[in-house]
C-alpha positions as CSV (number, residue, x, y, z in Angstrom):
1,X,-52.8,-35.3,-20.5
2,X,-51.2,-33.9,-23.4
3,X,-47.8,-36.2,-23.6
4,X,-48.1,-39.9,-24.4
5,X,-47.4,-42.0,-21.1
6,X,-45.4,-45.5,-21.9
7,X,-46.3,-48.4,-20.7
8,X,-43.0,-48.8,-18.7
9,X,-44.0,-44.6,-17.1
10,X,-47.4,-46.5,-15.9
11,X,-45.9,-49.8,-14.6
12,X,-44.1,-46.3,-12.5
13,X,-46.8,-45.3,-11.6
14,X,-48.5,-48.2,-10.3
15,X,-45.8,-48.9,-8.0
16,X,-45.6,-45.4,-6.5
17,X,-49.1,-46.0,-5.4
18,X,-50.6,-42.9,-7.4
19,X,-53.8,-41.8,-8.2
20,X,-54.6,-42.4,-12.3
21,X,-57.7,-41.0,-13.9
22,X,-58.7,-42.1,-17.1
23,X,-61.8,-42.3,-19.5
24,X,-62.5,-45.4,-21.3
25,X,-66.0,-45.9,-23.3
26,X,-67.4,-42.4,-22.7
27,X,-67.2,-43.3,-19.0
28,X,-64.5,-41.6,-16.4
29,X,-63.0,-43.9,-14.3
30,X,-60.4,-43.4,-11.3
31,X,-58.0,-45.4,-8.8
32,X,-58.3,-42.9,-5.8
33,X,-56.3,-43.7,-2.8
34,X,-58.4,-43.3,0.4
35,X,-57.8,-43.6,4.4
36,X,-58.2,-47.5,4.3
37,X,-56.5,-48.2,0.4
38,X,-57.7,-47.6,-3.0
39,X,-60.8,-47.4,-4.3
40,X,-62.4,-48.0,-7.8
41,X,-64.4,-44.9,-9.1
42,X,-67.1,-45.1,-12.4
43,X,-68.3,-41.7,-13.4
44,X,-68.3,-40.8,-9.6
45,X,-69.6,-44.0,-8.1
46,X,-66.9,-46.1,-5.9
47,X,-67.3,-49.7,-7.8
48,X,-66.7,-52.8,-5.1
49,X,-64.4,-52.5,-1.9
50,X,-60.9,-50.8,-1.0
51,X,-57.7,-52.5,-1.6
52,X,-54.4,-53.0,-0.1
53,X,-52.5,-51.7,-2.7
54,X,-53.4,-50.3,-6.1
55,X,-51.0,-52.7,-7.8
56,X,-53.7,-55.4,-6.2
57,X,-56.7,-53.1,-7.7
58,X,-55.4,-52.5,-10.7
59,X,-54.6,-56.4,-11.2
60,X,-58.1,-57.6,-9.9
61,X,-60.5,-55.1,-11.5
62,X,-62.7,-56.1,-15.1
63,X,-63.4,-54.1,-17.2
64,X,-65.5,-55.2,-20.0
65,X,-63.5,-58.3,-19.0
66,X,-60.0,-56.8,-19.6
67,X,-57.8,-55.4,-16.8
68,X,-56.8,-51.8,-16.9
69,X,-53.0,-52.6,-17.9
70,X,-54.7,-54.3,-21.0
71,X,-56.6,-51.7,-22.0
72,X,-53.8,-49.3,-21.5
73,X,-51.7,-51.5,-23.3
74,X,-53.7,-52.0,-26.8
75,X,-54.5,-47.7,-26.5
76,X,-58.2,-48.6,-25.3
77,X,-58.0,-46.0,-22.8
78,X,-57.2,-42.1,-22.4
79,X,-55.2,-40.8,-19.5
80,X,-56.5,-38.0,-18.0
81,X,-55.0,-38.0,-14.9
82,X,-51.8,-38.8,-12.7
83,X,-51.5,-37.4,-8.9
């Protein structure tokens, strides 16, 4: 993605359930919804189980120990993706 997504824009996002692909460490990662919730991709490998929601996903998941919102937050991570 070209345009510089806020933090308020992904908070958006989050809530409207959308897909978000991003690339964090050399590795692409991706919250993909699926027939029974979301899932958690790493470089095309689903990571764990499906979730409710994605805000849930997106709260519970580690990476390197952070969550996603904290990596997005201190510019760890590139946004490739929004569906």
């Amino acid at each position: 993605m070209d345009e510089k997504i806020t933090y308020e824009e992904m908070i958006e996002f989050i809530w409207q359930q959308r897909e978000i692909e991003f690339v964090y460490e050399n590795k692409k990662y991706a919250f993909l919804s699926h027939k029974d919730g979301f899932m958690f991709v790493c470089d095309n490998q689903t990571q764990g189980s499906t979730y409710d929601t994605l805000d849930q996903m997106v709260k519970e998941i580690r990476i390197n120990g952070k969550t996603f919102l904290e990596l997005f937050k201190n510019d760890e991570l590139t946004i490739t993706a929004v569906l």
